[in-house]
MIDOSE-1310 file (N, C-alpha, C; in nm, 2 decimals, decimal comma, always signed):
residues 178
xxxx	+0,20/+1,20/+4,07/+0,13/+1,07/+4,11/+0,22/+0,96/+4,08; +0,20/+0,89/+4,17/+0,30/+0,73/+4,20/+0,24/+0,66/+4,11; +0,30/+0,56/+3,98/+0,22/+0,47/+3,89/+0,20/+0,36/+3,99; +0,07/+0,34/+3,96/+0,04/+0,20/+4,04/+0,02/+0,11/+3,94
xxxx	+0,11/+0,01/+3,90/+0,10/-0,12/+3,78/-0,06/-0,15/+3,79; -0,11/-0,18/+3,88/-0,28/-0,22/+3,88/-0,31/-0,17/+3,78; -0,32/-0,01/+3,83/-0,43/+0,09/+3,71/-0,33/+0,07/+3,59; -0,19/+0,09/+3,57/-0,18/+0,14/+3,44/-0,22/+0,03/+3,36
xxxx	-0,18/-0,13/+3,44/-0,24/-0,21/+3,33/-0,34/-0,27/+3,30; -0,42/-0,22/+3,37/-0,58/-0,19/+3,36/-0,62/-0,13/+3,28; -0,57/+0,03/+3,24/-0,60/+0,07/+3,15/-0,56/+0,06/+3,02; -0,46/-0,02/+3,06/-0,38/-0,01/+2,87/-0,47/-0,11/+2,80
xxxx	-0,50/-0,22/+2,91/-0,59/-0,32/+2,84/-0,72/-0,27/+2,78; -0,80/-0,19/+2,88/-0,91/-0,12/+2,81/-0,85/-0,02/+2,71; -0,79/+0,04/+2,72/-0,70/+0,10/+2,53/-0,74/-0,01/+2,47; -0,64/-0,13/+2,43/-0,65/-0,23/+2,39/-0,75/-0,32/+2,35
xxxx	-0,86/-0,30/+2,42/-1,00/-0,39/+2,43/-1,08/-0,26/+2,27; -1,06/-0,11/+2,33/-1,13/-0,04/+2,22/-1,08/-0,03/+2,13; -0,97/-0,06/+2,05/-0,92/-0,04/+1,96/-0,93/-0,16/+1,86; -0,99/-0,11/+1,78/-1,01/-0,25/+1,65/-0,85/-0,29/+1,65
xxxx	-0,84/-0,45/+1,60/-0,68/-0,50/+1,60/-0,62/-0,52/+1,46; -0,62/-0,35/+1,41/-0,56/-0,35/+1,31/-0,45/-0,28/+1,30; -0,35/-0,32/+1,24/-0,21/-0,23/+1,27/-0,19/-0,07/+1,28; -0,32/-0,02/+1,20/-0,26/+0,12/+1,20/-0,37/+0,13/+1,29
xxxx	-0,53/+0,07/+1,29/-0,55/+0,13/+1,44/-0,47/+0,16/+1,53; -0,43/+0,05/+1,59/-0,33/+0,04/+1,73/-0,23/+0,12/+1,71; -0,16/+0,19/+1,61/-0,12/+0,29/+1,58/-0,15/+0,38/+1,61; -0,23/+0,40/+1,54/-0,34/+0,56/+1,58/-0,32/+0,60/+1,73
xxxx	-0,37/+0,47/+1,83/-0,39/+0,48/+1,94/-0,32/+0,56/+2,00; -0,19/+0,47/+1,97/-0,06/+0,46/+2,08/+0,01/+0,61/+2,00; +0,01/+0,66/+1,88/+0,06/+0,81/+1,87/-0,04/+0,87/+1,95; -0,20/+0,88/+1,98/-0,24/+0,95/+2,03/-0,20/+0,98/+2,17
xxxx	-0,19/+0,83/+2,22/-0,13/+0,84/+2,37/+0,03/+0,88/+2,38; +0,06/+0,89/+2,27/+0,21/+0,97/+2,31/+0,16/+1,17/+2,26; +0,12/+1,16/+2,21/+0,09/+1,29/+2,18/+0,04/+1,36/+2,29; -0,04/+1,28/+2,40/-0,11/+1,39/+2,49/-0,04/+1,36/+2,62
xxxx	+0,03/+1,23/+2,62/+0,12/+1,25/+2,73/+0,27/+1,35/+2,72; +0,28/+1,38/+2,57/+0,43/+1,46/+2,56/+0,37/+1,62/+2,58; +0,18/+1,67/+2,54/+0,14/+1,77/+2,58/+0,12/+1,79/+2,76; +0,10/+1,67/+2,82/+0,08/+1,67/+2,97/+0,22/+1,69/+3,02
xxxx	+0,31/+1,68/+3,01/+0,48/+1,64/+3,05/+0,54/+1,79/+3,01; +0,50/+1,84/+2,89/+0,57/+1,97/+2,81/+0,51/+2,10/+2,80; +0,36/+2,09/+2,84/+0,31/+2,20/+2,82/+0,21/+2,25/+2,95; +0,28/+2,35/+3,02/+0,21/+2,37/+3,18/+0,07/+2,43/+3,16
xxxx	+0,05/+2,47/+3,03/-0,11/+2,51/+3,04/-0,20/+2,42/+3,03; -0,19/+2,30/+2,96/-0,26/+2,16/+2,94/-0,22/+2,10/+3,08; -0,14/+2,11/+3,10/-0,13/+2,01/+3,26/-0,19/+2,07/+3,35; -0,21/+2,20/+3,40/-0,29/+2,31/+3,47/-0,45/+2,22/+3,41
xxxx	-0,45/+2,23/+3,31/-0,63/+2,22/+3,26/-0,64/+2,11/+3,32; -0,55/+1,99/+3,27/-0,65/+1,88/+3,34/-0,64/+1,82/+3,45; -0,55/+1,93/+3,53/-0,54/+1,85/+3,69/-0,65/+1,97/+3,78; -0,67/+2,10/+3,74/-0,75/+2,17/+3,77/-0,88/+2,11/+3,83
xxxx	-0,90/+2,14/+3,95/-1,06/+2,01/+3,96/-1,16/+2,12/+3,97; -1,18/+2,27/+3,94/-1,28/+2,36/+3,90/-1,33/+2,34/+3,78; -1,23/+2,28/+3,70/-1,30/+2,29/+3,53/-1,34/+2,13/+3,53; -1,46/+2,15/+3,48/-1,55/+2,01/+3,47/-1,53/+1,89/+3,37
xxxx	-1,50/+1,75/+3,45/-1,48/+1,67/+3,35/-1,50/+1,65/+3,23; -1,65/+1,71/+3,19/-1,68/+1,71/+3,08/-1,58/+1,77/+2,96; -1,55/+1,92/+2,98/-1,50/+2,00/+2,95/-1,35/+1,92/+2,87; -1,32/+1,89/+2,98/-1,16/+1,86/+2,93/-1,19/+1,67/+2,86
xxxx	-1,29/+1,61/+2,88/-1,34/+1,47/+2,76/-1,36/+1,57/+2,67; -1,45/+1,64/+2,63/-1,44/+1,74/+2,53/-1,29/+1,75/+2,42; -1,25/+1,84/+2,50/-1,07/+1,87/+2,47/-0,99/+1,71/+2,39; -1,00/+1,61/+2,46/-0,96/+1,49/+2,43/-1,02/+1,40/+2,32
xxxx	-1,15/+1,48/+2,30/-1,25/+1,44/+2,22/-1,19/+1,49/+2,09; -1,18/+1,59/+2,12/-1,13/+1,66/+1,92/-0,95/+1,64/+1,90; -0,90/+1,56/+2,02/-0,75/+1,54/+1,98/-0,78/+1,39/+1,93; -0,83/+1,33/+1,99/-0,88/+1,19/+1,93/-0,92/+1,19/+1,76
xxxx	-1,05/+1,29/+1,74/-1,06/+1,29/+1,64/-0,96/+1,36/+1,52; -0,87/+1,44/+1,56/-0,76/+1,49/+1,49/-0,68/+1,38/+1,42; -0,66/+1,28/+1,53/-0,61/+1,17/+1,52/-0,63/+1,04/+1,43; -0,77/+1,07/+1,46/-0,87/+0,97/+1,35/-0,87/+0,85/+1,42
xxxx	-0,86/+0,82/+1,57/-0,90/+0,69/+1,61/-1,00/+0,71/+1,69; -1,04/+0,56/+1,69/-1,20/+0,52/+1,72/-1,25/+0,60/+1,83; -1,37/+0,61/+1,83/-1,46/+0,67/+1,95/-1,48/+0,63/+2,05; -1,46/+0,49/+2,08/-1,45/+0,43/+2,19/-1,35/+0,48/+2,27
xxxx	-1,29/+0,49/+2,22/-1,14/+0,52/+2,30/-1,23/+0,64/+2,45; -1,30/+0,72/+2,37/-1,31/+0,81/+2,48/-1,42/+0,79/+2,60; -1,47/+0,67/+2,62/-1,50/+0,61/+2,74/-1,38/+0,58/+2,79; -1,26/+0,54/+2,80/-1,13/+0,52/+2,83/-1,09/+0,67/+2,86
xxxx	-1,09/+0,75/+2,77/-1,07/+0,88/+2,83/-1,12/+0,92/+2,92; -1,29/+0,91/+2,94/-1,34/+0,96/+3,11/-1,30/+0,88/+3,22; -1,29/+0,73/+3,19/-1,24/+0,68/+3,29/-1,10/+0,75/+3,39; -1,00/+0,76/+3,28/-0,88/+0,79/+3,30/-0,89/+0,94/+3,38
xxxx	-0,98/+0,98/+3,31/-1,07/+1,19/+3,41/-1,10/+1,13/+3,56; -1,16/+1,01/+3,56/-1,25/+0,98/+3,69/-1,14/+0,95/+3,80; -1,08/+0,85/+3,76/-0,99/+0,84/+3,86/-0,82/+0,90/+3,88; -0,84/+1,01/+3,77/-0,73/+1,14/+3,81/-0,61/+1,03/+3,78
xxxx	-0,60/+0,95/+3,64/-0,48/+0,86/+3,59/-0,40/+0,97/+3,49; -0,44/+1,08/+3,45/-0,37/+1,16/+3,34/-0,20/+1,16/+3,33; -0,24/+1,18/+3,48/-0,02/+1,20/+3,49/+0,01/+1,05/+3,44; -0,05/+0,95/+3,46/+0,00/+0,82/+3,41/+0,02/+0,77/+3,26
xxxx	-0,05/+0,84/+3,21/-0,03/+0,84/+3,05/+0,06/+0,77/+3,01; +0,25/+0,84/+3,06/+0,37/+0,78/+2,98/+0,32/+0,67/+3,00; +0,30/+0,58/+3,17/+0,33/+0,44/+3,16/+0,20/+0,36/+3,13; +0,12/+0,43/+3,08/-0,01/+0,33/+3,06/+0,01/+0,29/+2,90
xxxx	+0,09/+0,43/+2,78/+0,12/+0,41/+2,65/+0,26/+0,31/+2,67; +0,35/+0,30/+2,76/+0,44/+0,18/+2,77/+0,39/+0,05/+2,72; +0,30/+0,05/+2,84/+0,24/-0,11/+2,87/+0,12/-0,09/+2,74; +0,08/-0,01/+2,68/-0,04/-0,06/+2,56/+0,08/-0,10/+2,43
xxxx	+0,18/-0,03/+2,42/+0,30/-0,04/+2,36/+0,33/-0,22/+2,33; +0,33/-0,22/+2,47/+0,43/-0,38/+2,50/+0,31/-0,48/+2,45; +0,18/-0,46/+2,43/+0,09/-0,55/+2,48/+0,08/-0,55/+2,35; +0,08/-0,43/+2,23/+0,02/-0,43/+2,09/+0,12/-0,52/+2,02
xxxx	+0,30/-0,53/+2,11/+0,39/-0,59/+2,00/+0,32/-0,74/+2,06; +0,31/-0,78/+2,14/+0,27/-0,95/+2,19/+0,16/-0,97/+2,10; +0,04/-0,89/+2,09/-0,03/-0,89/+1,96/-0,04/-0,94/+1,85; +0,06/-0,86/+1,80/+0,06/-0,89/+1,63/+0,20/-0,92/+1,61
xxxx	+0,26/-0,94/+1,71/+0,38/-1,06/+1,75/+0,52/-0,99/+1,65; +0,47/-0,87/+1,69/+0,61/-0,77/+1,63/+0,68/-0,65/+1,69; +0,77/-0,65/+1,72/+0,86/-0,57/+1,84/+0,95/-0,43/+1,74; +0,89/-0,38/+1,82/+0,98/-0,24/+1,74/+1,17/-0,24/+1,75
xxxx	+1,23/-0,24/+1,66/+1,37/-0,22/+1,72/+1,42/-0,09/+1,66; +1,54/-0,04/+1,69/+1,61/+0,04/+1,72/+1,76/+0,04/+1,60; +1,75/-0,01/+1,48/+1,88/+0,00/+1,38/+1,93/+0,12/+1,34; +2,09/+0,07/+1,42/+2,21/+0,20/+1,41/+2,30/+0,13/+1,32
xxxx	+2,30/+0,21/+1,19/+2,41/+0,17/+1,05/+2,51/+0,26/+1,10; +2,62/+0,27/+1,03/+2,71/+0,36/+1,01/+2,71/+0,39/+0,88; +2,68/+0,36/+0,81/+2,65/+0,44/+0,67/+2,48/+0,37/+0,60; +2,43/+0,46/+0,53/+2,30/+0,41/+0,46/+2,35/+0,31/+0,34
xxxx	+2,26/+0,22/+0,41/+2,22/+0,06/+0,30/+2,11/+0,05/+0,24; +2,15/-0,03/+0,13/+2,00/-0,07/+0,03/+1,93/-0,17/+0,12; +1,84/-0,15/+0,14/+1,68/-0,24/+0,16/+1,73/-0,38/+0,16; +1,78/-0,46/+0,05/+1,82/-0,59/+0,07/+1,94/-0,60/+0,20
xxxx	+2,03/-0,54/+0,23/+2,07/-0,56/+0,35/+2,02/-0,53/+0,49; +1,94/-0,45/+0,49/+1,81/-0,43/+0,61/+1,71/-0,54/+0,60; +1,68/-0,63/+0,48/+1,62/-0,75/+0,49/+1,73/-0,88/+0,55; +1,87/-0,88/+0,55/+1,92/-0,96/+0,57/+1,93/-0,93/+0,70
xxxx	+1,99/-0,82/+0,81/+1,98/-0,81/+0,90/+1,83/-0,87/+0,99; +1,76/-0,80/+0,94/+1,62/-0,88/+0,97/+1,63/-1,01/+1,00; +1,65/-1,12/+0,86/+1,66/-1,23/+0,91/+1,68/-1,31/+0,99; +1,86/-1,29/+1,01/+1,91/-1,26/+1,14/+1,90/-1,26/+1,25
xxxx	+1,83/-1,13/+1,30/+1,80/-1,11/+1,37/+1,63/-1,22/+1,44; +1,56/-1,25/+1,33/+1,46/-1,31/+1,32/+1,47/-1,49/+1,38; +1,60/-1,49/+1,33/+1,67/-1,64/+1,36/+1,71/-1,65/+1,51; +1,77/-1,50/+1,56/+1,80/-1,52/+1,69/+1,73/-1,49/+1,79
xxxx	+1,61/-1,45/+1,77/+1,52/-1,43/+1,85/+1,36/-1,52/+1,88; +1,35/-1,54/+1,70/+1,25/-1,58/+1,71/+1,11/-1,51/+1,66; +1,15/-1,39/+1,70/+1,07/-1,29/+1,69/+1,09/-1,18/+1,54; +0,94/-1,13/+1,50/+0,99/-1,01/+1,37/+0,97/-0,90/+1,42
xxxx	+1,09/-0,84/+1,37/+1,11/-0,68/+1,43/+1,04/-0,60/+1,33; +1,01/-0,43/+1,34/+1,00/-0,35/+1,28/+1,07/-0,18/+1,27; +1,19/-0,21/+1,19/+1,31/-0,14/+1,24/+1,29/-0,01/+1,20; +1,34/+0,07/+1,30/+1,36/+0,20/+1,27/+1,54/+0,28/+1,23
xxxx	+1,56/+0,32/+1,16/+1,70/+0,29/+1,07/+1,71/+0,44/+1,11; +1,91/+0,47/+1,15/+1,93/+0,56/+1,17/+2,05/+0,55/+1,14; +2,08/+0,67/+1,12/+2,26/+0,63/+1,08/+2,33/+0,71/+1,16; +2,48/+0,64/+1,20/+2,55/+0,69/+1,33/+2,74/+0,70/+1,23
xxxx	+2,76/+0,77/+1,18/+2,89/+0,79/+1,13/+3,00/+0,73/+1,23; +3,01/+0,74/+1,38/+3,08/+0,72/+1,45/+3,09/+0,57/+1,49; +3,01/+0,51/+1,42/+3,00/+0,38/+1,45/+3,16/+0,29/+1,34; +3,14/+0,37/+1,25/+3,28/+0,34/+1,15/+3,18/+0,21/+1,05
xxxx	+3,18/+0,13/+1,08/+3,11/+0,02/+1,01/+3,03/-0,09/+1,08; +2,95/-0,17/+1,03/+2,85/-0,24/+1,10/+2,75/-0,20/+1,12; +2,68/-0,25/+1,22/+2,54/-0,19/+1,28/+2,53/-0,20/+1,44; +2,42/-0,18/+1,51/+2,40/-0,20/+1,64/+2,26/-0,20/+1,62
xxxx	+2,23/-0,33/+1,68/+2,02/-0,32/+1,66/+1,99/-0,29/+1,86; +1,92/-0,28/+1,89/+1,84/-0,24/+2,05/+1,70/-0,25/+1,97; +1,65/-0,35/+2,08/+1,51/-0,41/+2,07/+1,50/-0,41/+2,26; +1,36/-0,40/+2,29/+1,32/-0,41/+2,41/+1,44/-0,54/+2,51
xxxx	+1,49/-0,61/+2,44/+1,48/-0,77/+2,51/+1,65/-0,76/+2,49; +1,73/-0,72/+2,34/+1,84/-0,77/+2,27/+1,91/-0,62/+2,23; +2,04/-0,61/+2,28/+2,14/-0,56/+2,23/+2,22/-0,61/+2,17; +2,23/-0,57/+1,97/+2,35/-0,63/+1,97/+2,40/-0,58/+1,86
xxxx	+2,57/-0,53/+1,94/+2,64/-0,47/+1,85/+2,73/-0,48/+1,79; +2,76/-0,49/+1,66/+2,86/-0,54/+1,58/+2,88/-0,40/+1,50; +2,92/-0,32/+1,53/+3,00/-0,22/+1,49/+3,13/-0,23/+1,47; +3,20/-0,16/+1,45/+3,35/-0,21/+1,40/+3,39/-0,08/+1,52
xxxx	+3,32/+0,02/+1,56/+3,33/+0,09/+1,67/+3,40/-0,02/+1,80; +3,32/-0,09/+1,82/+3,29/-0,14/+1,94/+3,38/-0,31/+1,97; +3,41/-0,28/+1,84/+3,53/-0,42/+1,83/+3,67/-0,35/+1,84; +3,68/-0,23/+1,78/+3,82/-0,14/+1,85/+3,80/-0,10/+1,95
xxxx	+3,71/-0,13/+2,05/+3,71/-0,04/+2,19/+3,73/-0,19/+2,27; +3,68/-0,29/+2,25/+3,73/-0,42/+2,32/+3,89/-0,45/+2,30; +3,96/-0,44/+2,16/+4,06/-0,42/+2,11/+4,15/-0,38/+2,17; +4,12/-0,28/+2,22/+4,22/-0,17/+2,30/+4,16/-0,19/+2,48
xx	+4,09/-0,25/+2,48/+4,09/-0,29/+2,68/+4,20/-0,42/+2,67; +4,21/-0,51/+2,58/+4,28/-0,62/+2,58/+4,43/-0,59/+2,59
């Protein structure tokens, strides 16, 4: 199925509308909706179930019913679930959890990023990067910290909007085109 922007962001808003606006709500949500879209994408027996149009909508709200509650997010959500049954949006999932994604960071006005160390730092220097970064954007991030050996020194942050790499990698690779 072709994503049609209308519906996805139609639906992400109704996501969005059910979900109390509290951080780990909207949390909850949005792992839920990665969770059943990485089961619809990865697992051909769940994709068979709910594109199958012999087995009854109920059936498979049901199914979605106790993955929700596994989850522990709200009950509302699953009027959003039948909707999404009714008009056969399931394959849409990845981009409907995109756009609930984008719309939770405009929210609570905090963008996930993407921090590549080359070696592990204490907490005060992941606060200073923050800053930083905070200064040139405008915006507060909520970093996810990984470490890349090959990077030699520095970091590289990736945020939806901002690449920026100050590796000591990537200053010898300009280095050597000059």
């Amino acid at each position: 199925m072709k994503a049609k922007p209308e519906v996805v962001r139609k639906v992400a808003k109704i996501f969005l509308e059910k979900t109390p606006k509290e951080k780990g709500e909207l949390r909850k949500t949005s792992e839920l909706l990665h969770f059943i879209y990485r089961l619809y994408r990865f697992e051909k027996t769940f994709r068979g179930f709910m594109l199958n149009p012999t087995i009854p909508r109920e059936k498979k709200l049901g199914f979605l019913r106790k993955l929700r509650e596994g989850f522990g997010a709200v009950e509302g959500l699953d009027e959003v679930f039948d909707y999404i049954l009714e008009i056969n949006a399931v394959p849409l999932l990845g981009e409907i959890k995109r756009v609930y994604d984008y719309e939770v960071e405009k929210l609570l006005k905090v963008s996930k990023a993407l921090l590549v160390l080359a070696r592990k730092v204490d907490e005060k220097e992941i606060e200073r990067i923050k800053a930083v970064t905070r200064n040139l954007t405008g915006k507060d991030y909520e970093f996810e910290v990984v470490e890349d050996p090959e990077l030699i020194g520095g970091f590289l942050l990736k945020t939806s909007s901002l690449v920026l790499d100050a590796s000591v990698k990537r200053g010898l690779e300009t280095l050597l085109k000059t």
